[in-house]
Every structure is written in C-alpha cells, then in structure tokens.
PLY file of the C-alpha trace (Angstrom):
ply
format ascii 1.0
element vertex 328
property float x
property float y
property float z
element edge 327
property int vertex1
property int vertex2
end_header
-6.85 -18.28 3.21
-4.39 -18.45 5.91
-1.48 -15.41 6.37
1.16 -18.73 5.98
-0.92 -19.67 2.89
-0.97 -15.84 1.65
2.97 -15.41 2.23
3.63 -18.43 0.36
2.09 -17.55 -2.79
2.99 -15.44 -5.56
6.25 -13.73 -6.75
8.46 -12.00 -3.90
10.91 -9.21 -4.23
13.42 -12.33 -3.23
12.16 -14.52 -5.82
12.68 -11.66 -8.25
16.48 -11.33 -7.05
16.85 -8.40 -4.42
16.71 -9.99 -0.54
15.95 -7.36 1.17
17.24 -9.45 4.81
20.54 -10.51 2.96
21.22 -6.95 1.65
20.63 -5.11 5.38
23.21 -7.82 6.78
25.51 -7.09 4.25
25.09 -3.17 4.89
25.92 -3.95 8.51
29.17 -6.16 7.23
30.08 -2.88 5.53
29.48 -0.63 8.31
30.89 -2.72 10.85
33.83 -3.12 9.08
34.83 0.46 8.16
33.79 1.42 10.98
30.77 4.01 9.87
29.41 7.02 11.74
25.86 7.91 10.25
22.35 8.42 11.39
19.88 6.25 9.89
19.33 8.45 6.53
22.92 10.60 6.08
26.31 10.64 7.33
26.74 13.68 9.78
29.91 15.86 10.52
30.60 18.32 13.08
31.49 21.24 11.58
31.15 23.85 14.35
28.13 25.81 14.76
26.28 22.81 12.67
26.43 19.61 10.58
27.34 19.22 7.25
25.07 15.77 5.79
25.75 13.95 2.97
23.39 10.89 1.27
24.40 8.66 -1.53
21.81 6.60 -3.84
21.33 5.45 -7.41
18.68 4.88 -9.96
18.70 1.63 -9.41
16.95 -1.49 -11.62
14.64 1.64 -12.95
17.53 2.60 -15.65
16.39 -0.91 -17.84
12.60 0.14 -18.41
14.37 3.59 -19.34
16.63 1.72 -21.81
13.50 -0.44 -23.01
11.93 2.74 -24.03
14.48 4.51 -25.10
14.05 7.74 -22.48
16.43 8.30 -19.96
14.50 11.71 -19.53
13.12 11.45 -16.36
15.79 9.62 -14.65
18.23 11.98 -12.94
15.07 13.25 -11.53
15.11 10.09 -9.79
18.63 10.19 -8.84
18.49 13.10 -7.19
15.15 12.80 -5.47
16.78 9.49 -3.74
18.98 11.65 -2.53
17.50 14.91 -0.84
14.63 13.01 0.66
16.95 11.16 2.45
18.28 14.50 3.62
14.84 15.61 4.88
14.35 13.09 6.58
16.86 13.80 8.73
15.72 17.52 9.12
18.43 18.69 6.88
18.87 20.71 4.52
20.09 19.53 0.44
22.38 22.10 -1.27
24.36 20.59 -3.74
24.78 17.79 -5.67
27.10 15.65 -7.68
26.28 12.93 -9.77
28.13 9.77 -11.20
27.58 8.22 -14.82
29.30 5.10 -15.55
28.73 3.75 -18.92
29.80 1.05 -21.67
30.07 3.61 -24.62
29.32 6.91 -25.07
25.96 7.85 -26.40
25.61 11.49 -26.52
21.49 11.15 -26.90
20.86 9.60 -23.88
23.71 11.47 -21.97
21.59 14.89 -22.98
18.44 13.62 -21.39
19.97 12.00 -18.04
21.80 15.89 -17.83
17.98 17.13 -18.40
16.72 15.02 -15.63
19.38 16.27 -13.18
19.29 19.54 -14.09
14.76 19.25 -13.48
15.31 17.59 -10.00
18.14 20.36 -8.90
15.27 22.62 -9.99
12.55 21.29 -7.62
14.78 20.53 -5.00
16.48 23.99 -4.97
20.14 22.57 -5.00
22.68 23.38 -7.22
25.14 21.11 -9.29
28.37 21.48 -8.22
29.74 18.39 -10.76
30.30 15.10 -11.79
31.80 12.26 -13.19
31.34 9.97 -16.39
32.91 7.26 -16.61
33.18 4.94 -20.09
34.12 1.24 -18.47
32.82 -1.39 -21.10
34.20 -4.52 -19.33
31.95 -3.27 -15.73
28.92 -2.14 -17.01
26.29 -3.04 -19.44
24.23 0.09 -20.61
24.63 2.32 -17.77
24.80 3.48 -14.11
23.78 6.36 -12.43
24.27 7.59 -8.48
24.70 10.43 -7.15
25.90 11.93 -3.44
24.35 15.19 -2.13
25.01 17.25 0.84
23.45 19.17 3.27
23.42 21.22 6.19
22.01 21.52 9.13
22.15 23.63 12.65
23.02 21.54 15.78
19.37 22.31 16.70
17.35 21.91 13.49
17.98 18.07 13.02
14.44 15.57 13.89
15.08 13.57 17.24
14.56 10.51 14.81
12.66 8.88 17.32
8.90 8.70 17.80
7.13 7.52 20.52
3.71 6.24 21.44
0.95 8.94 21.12
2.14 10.55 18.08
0.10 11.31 15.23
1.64 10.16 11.76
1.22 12.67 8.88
1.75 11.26 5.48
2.53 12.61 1.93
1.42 11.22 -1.22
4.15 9.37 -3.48
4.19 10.03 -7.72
3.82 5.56 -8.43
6.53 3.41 -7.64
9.47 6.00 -7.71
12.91 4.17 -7.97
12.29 1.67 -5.94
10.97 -2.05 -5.89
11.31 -2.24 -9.78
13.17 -5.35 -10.15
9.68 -7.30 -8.87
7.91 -4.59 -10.96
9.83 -5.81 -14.17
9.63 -9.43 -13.42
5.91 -9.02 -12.67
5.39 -6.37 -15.56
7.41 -9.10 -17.95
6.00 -12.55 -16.73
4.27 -14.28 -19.49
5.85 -12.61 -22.37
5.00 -8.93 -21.40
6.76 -6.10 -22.32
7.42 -2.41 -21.12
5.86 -1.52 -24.52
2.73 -2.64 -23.27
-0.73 -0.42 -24.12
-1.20 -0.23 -20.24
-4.28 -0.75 -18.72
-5.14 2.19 -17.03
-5.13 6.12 -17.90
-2.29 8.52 -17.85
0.21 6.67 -19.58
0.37 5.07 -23.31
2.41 2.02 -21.58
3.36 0.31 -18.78
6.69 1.59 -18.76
5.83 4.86 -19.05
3.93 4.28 -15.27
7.26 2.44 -14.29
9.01 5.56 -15.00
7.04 8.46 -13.67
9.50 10.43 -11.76
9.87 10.36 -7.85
8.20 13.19 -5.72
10.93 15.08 -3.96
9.81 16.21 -0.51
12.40 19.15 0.15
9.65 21.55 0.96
8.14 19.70 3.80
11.05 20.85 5.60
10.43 24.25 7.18
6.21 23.44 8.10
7.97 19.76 9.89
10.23 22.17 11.69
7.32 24.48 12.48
5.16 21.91 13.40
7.79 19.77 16.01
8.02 16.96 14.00
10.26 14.44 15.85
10.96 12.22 13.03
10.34 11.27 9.59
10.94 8.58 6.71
11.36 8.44 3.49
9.13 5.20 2.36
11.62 3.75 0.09
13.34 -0.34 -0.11
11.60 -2.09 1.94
8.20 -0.22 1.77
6.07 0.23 5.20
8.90 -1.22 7.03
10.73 2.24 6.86
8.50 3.35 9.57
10.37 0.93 12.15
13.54 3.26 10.92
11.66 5.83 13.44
12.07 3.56 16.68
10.48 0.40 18.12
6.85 1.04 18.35
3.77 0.19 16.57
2.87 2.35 13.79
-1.23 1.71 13.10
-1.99 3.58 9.69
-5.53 3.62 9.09
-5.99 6.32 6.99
-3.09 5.77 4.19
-3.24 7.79 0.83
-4.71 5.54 -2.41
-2.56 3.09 -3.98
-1.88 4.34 -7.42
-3.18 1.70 -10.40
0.43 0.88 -11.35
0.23 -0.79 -8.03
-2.67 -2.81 -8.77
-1.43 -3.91 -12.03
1.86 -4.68 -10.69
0.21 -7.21 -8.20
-2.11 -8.84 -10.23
0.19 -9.55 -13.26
3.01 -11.16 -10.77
0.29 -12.75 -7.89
1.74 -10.80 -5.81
0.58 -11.01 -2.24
-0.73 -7.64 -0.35
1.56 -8.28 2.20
4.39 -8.33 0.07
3.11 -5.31 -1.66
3.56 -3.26 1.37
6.65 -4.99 2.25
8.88 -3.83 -1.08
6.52 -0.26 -2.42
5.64 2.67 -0.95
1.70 2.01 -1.85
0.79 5.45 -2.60
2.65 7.50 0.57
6.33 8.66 -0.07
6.99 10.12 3.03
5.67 10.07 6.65
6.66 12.62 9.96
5.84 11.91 13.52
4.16 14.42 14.95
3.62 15.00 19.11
1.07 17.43 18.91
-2.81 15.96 17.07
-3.34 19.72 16.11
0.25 20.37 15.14
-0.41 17.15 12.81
-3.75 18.09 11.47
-2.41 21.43 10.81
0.20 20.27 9.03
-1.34 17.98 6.77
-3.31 21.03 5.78
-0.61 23.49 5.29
1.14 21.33 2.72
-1.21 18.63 1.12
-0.82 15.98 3.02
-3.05 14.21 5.54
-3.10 12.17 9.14
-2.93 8.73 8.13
-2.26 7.42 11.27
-0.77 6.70 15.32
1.54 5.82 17.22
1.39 3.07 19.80
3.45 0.87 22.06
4.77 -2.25 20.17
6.87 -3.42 17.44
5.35 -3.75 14.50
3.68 -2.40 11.41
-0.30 -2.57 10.60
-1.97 -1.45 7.59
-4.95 -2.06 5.21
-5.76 -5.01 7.90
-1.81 -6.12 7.35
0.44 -6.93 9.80
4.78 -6.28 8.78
0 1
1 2
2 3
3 4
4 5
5 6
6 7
7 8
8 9
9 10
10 11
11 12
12 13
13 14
14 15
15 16
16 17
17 18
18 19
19 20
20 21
21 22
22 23
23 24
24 25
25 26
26 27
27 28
28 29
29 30
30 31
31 32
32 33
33 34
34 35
35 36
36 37
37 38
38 39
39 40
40 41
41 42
42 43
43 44
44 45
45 46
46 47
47 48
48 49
49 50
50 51
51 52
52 53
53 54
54 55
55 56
56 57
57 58
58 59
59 60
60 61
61 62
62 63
63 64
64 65
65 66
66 67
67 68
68 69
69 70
70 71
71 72
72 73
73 74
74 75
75 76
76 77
77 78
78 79
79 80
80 81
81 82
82 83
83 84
84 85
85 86
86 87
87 88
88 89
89 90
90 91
91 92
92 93
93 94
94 95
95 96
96 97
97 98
98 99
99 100
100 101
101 102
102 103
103 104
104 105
105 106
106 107
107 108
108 109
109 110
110 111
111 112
112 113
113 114
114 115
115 116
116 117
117 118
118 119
119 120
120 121
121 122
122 123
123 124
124 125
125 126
126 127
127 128
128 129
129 130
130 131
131 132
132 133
133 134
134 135
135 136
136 137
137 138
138 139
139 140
140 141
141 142
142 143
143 144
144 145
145 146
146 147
147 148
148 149
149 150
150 151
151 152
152 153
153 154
154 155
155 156
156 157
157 158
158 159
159 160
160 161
161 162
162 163
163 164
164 165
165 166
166 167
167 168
168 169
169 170
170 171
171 172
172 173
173 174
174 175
175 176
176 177
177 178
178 179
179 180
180 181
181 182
182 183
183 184
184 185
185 186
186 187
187 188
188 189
189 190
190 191
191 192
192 193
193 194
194 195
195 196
196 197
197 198
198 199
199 200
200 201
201 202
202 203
203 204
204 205
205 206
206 207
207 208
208 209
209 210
210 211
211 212
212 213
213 214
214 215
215 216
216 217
217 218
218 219
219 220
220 221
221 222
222 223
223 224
224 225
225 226
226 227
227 228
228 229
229 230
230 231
231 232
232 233
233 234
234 235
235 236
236 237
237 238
238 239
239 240
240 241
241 242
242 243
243 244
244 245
245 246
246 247
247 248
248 249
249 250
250 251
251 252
252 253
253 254
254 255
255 256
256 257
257 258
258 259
259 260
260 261
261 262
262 263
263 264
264 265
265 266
266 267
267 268
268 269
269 270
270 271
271 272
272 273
273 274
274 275
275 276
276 277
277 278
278 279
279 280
280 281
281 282
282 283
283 284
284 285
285 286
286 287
287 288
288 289
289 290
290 291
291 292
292 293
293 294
294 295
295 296
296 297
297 298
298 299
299 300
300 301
301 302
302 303
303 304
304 305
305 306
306 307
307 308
308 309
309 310
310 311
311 312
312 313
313 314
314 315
315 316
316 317
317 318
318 319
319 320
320 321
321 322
322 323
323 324
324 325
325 326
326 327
C-alpha cells in the first residue's frame, strides 16, 4: 500500500471533528490579534530577579466518557496535569493552581469527585490550590466544563533554551494511555458500530474501555531538577497533535528509534476506527508523554537512568518527524 493510499483510509482526528491545521490558524488569529507575548508552552512576565509563568488548559472531550461512566474521579487529575507539564516544559516551576467549573446544574456527587481529582494532582505535582470558580450556566453548557490556569516561577537563568539542535540526544518518558488528549477520535473510534464506553474491554487492567479512556495523565513535575542537572536545552510535552510536538523544539529532524511501547488502548483505538499509523502518531502521544533534548550522549543516558526514562532517540538536520518507519 502506498503512504497516499494509507493517509486516505480510515477515520482522522478531522473526520472525527477537531482540525488540528484549522485550530493552530485560529490560535494565531487570536494571538495576532491581542497581541500575545508567550513562549511556546506559558506566558512569561518579568518580574525582577525572575519570571512568573502561567499555562491554561482543560479536560477537554475526556469529561463525556467520565459522564458515560458516571466518575468524574480522576478528572481534575487531568486538569491539572495539562497544566504543570506545560510548565516543565518550559523549565519552570508550577506552584499554584486555580481551577474553573462551569456547569448546567449543580450536582453535588460529581462536584465531590472532580474536587478529589484536583486535590490528587496538586498532590503529585506539589502545588497548592489557591481557588476557583463554579459556575451554574444552563443555556452554555451541557453537563460540564472544566479548565484550569496554573502558575509558575522561574529564575532568569533556569528556563530551557527551547531550542534543540542537530546532535542532541532525545530522552523520553513514558505516558499513563491516552491522557486528555486525542479523545474525540478515541470516542468516535471506541463508539463506531454501536460500541459503548461500557464495553468489557479487550485487554487487562481495566473492566471497560472507558475505564482505559480515563486513566489519569502522568504529571512530569519531577523531571525538572535532573533536566536542569543534566543541560537539557529543551523539552515537550507530547500532547494535541502527538509526535508533531517535537517540531515545537525547532526546525530539525527528530529520528526516534527507540520510542517507549504503545499502550493496548492504543491498539484498540486503531483497529476499532481503521485508523492509519500515521495518523496515530499524528493526534496521541503513543506511549511517551514527554521528551528533553539533551547536548551531552552521557548527560542523556544518565538521565534516562536517574529518573526512569530512556534515550529514544537524535537529533539531526532537517524538518521533519520519523518514527516506527513513519514520516510527520
């Protein structure tokens, strides 16, 4: 089979409603018109002697396999892992955290568990909640919403140069599944056919399908210090938009032969929608949640080893993105 062949079959992250082209042009609309100052992960301001960062992010499509079941438990987990890894990306630091709940009626039950989400991701991120908001707005939303903004800081000297360059080794960290992103192909593959998130699923560790949808997103905050030890020059956060996150760390080619397993929600995802590999890699993370450029081969290899991760890859001159005998 051809790669034209191959990109013309099977469901698409477009087909399934999210554009991932139109939505980056309508970013730039936004930030072109208000006329935004921010690095590619978090808005920075001077504040002296260092920079105060602050991320915003939601939950995303992942809240309606959490109302299909019924548990909203792991979800603020979610909301605030979206959040501070966006932070370390940028070699800052998360410290606090406030979140924003907008909702067609309130429902004490599931208002309990979203709090015990939050409260579990503050907890592994080592932030604190400083607030929040709920808002009850029945003619906007159906079910609910949940975002968050967190903020960080920084000294002038601590923040990743954000750009890597050819000859660096790339160090990569296992993800938990498909963390919050991706899931509106997930659902329409996951529900094509008549299925449902009730599901028995297929493979072990969960009693259904949407209990793999919604296993929590890893939250990377400790990587920071041992990338800072290490001179790591930049990092991403493998989120919308999959493998192409890498080309958020400069032009280059990024050759990844040596990327962590795919977990089986993966698998499952793509052969219940015919989804393509390359579009696979072009929407989920694939099994790595986040990846640092490193200068030094030892400095990488010694990372990997210090905090469970492992070289998956190099850095060359170029512009593009291969893996598993892809090309993005």
């Amino acid at each position: 089979m051809s790669d034209d062949a191959e990109e013309t079959e099977g469901l698409t992250y477009a087909d399934a409603g999210v554009d991932i082209a139109a939505s980056e042009s309508a970013t730039a609309a936004l930030i072109g018109a208000v006329g935004e100052s921010a690095g590619d992960y978090a808005g920075l301001l001077d504040i002296g002697d260092r920079y105060l960062a602050l991320a915003t992010d939601g939950v995303g499509t992942k809240l309606l396999v959490a109302e299909a079941l019924s548990d909203y438990s792991t979800v603020g987990i979610d909301c605030i892992a979206m959040n501070v890894n966006d932070l370390v990306a940028a070699g800052v630091r998360p410290v606090a955290f406030v979140d924003y709940l907008a909702i067609d009626e309130p429902d004490e039950t599931f208002a309990e568990q979203v709090g015990e989400g939050l409260a579990a991701g503050a907890k592994q991120s080592s932030i604190e909640l400083v607030g929040g908001e709920t808002a009850v707005m029945p003619e906007v939303v159906r079910g609910l919403d949940l975002a968050g903004a967190c903020a960080g800081l920084a000294a002038k000297d601590a923040l990743f140069d954000g750009e890597a360059r050819p000859g660096d080794t790339l160090v990569g960290w296992a993800s938990s599944g498909i963390h919050s992103n991706g899931l509106t192909l997930a659902r329409k593959a996951t529900t094509k056919d008549g299925g449902k998130y009730t599901d028995p699923c297929p493979f072990v560790g969960y009693e259904t399908i949407g209990e793999a949808l919604l296993e929590p997103t890893a939250i990377y905050t400790k990587l920071l210090d041992p990338m800072r030890e290490h001179g790591v020059r930049g990092a991403a956060h493998i989120t919308g938009g999959g493998w192409t996150n890498l080309d958020r760390l400069g032009e280059n080619s990024y050759l990844i032969e040596n990327p962590h397993d795919s977990q089986p929600v993966f698998d499952f995802i793509q052969e219940r929608g015919s989804v393509s590999e390359k579009e696979m890699h072009k929407t989920f993370n694939m099994g790595t949640g986040f990846v640092a450029a490193v200068p030094d081969s030892e400095a990488a290899s010694s990372l990997a080893a210090e905090t469970g991760g492992q070289v998956i890859g190099t850095v060359e001159e170029g512009s593009d993105v291969s893996i598993r005998g892809l090309t993005l």
